[in-house]
C-alpha positions as CSV (number, residue, x, y, z in Angstrom):
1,X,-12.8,-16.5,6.3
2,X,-14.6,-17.2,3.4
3,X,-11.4,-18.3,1.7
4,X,-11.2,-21.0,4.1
5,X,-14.8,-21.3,3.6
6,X,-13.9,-22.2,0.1
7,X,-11.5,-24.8,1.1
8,X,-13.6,-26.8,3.5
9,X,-16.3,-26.8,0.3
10,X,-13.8,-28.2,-1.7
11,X,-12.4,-30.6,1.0
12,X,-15.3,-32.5,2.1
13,X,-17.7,-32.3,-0.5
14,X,-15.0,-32.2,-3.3
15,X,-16.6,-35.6,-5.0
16,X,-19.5,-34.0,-5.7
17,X,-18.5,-31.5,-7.4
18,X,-16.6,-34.2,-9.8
19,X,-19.2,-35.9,-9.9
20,X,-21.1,-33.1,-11.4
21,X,-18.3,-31.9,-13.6
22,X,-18.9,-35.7,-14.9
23,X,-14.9,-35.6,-14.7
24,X,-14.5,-33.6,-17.5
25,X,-10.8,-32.2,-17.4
26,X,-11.3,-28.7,-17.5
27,X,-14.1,-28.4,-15.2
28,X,-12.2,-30.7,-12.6
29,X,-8.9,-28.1,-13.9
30,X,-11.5,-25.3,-12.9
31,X,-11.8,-27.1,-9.4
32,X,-8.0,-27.4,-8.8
33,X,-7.9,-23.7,-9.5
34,X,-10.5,-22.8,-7.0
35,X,-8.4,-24.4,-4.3
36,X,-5.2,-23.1,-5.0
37,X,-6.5,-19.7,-5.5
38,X,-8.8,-20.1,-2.0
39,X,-5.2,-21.7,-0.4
40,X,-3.0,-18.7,-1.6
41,X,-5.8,-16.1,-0.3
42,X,-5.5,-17.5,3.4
43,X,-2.1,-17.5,3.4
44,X,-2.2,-14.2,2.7
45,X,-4.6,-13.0,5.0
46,X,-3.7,-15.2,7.8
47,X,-0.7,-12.4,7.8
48,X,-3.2,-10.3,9.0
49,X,-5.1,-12.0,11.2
50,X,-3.6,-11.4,14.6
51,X,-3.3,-7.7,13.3
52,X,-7.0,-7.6,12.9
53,X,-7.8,-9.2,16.4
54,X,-5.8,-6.3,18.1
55,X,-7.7,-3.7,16.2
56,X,-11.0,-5.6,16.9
57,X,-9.7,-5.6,20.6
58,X,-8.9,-2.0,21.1
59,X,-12.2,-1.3,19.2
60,X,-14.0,-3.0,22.2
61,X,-11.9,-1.4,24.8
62,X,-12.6,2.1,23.3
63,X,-16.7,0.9,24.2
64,X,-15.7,-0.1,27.9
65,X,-13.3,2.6,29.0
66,X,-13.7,5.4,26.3
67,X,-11.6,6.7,23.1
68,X,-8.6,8.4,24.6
69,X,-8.1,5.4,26.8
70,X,-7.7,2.6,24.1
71,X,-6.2,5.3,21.5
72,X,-3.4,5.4,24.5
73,X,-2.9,1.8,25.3
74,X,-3.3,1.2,20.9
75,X,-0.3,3.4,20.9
76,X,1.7,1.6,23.5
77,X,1.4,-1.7,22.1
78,X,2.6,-0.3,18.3
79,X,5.8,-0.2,19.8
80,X,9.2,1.4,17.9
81,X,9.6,1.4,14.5
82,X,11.0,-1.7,12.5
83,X,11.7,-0.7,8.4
84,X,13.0,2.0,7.4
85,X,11.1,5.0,6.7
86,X,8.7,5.1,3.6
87,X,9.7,7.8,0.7
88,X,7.9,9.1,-1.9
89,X,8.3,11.9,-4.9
90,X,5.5,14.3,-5.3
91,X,5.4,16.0,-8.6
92,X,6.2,19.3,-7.4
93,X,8.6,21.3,-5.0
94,X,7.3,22.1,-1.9
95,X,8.8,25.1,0.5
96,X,7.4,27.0,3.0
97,X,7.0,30.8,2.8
98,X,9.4,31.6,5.7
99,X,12.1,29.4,5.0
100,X,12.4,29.0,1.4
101,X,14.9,26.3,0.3
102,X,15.0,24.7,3.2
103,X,13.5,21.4,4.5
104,X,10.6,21.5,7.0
105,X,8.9,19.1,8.9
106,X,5.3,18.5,9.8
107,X,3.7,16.7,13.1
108,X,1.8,13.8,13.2
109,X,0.0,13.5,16.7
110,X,-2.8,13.8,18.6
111,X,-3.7,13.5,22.6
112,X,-2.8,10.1,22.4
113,X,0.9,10.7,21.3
114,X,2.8,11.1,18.1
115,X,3.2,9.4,15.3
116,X,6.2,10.3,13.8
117,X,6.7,13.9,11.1
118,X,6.7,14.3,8.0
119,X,10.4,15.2,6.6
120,X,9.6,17.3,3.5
121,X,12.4,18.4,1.8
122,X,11.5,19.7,-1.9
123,X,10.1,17.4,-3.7
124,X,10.9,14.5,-1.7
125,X,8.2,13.3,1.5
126,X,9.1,10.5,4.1
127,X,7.3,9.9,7.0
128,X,9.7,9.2,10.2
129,X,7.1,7.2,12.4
130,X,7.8,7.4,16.1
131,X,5.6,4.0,16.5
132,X,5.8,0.7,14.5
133,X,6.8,1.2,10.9
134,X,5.7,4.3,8.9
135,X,2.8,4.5,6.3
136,X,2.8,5.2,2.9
137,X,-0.9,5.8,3.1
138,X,0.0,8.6,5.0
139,X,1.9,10.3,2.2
140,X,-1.3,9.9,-0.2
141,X,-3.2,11.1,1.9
142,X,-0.5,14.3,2.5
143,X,-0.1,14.8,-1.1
144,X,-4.0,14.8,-1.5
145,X,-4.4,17.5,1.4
146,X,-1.4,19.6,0.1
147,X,-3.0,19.5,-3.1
148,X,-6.4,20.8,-1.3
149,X,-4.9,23.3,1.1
150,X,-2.8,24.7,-1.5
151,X,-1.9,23.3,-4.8
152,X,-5.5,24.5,-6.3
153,X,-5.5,28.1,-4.9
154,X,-1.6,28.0,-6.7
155,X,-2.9,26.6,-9.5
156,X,-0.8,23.1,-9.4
157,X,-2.1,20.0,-8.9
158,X,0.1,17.8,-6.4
159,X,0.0,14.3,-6.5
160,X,2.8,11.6,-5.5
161,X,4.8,10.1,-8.6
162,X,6.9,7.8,-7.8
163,X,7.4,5.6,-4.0
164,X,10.6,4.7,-2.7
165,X,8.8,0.9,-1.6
166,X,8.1,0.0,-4.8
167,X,11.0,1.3,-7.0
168,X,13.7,3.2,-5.0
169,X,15.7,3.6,-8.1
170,X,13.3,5.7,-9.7
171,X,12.7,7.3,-6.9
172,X,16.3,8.3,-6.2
173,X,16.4,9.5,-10.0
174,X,13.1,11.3,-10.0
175,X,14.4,13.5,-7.0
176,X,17.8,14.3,-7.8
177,X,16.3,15.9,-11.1
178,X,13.9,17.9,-9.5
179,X,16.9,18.7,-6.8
180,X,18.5,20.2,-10.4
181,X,16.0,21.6,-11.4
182,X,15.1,23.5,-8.0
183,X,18.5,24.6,-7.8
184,X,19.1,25.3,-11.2
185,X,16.3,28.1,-11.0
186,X,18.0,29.2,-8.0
187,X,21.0,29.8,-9.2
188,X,19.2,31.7,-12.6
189,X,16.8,33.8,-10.5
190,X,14.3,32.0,-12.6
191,X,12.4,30.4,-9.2
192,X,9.6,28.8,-11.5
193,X,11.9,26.8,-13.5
194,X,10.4,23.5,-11.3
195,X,7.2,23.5,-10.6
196,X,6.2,24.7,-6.9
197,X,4.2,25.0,-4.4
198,X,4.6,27.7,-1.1
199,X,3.1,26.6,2.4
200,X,2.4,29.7,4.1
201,X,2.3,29.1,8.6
202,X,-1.8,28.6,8.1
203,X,-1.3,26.4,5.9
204,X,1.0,24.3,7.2
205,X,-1.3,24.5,10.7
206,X,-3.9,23.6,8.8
207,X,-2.1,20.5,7.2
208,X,-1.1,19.3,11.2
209,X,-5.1,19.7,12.2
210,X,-5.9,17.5,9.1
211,X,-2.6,14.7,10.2
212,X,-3.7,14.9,13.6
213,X,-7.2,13.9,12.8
214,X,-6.5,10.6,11.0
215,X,-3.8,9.2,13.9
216,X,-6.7,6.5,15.2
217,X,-6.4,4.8,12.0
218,X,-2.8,5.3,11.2
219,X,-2.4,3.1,14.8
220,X,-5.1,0.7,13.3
221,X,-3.0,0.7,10.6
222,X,0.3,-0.5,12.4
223,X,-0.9,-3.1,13.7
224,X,-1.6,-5.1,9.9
225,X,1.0,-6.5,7.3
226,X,2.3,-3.8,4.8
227,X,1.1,-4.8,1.3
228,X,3.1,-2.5,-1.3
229,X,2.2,-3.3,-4.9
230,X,1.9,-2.4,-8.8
231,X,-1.6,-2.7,-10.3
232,X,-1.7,-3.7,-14.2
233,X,-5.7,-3.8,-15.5
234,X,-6.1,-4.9,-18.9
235,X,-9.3,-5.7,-20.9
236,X,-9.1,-7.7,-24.0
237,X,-10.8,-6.2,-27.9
238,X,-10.2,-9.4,-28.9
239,X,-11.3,-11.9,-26.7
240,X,-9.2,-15.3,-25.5
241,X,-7.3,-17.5,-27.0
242,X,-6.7,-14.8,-29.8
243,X,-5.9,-11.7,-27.8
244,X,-4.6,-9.9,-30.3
245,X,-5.8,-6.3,-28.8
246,X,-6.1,-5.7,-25.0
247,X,-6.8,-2.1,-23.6
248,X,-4.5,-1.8,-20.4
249,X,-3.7,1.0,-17.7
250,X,-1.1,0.8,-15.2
251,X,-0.8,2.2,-11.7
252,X,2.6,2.5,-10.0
253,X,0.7,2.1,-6.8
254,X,-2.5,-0.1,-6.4
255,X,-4.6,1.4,-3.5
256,X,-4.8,-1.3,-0.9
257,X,-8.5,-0.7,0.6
258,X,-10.3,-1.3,-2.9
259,X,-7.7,-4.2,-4.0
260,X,-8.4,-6.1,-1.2
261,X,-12.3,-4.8,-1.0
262,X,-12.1,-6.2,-4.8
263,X,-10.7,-9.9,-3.6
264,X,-12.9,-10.1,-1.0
265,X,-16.2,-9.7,-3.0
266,X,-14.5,-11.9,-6.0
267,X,-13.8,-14.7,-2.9
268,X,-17.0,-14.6,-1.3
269,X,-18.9,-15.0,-4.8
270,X,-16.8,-18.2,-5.6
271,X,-17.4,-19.5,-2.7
272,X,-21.1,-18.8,-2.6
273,X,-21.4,-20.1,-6.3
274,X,-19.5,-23.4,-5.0
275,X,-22.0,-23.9,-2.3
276,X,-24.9,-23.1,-4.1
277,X,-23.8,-26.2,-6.7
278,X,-23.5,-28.4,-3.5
279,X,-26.6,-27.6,-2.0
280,X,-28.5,-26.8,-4.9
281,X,-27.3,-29.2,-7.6
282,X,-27.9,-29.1,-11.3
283,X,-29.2,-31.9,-13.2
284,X,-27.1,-34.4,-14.6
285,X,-28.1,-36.9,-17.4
286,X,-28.4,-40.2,-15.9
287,X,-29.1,-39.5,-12.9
């Protein structure tokens, strides 16, 4: 909304902010900016739009005939699943304490149905939705609760490192060495050659209790566009047009919530700073 906001601003009272600019070329450069930046911000979240409205509409349902009603009908209208299955890496081996070796898998439901398992297979985690496409949120949020469940009591930290939507070569490569490396301990007796961790039956209950709980928002989730991306952050030493020194850090996945709470906040001030210069305008010699 507010980047159409921004838009109609720049639309109908686009000669006034010329006018003010006193047609200077990079003020009015500044101005053609602002539009094509507020232009390629709709586009992107008129993707989500209708996504939003069905969340907005099950939020009001859930007020008129209760929770487990509209967590029900959400979970209808997801519908079956699209894409293929999102993979990710996590940094460490993960077995349970009955099965060693072997692959496991973890459920993701609630009253209101399932939501696919979790196919855990060493060090490689995909989530198998049962409704609409699956979530790589969902295996941040699993690495995060392994790490809290068990990793720290194990003394590993577990945390995903690479993800199969943004580079499946890696991916691939990342898990056929830990693949070596798991069974290249097994075959030396030396089980700690990879870094591990072991689920015991509690633990892995405890992991389902914790999936279970954030299904609502998984559903919410399925209903908006899938926005998979790098972040790169750099902050110059030496400022513009020199640059010669810049400080950067890169992410191999940018978490969407802050990103697009980050836009959001960067769009409404634009477009509050463009009508305050309309409604509020500066003085200009001559005038």
């Amino acid at each position: 909304m507010g980047a159409v906001a921004g838009e109609v601003l720049l639309a109908v009272r686009g000669k006034v902010l010329v006018t003010l600019t006193q047609r200077s070329n990079v003020e009015t450069l500044t101005l053609a900016f602002f539009a094509v930046f507020f232009a390629y911000v709709g586009v992107l979240g008129a993707r989500g739009f209708p996504g939003a409205l069905q969340v907005l509409r099950f939020a009001l349902l859930a007020r008129v005939r209760g929770g487990d009603a509209a967590e029900r009908a959400k979970h209808e209208a997801l519908g079956p699943p699209r894409a293929e299955p999102p993979l990710a890496a996590v940094n460490v081996v993960l077995e349970r304490a009955d099965a060693p070796g072997r692959p496991f898998e973890l459920r993701v439901e609630d009253a209101a149905g399932s939501m696919g398992r979790l196919h855990v297979d060493g060090a490689r985690v995909q989530h198998r939705p049962h409704r609409r496409d699956g979530s790589n949120n969902l295996l941040a949020y699993f690495a995060h609760q392994v790490d809290d469940v068990a990793g720290r009591r194990q003394g590993r930290t577990v945390d995903v490192v690479e993800w199969g939507t943004l580079d499946d070569e890696g991916t691939h490569e990342f898990l056929a060495l830990a693949e070596f490396g798991r069974n290249l301990g097994n075959a030396l007796g030396k089980h700690g050659l990879w870094p591990r961790v072991v689920l015991t039956a509690e633990d892995c209950a405890e992991l389902e209790r914790r999936l279970s709980a954030i299904c609502p928002a998984l559903r919410d989730e399925g209903f908006l566009p899938h926005w998979e991306y790098q972040g790169e952050h750099k902050l110059p030493i030496v400022p513009e047009p020199l640059g010669l020194a810049s400080l950067g850090r890169t992410e191999r996945r940018a978490d969407p919530l802050p990103s697009l709470t980050a836009l959001t906040v960067v769009v409404a001030a634009a477009t509050a700073i463009l009508a305050a210069v309309i409604f509020f305008p500066p003085w200009v010699p001559g005038k």
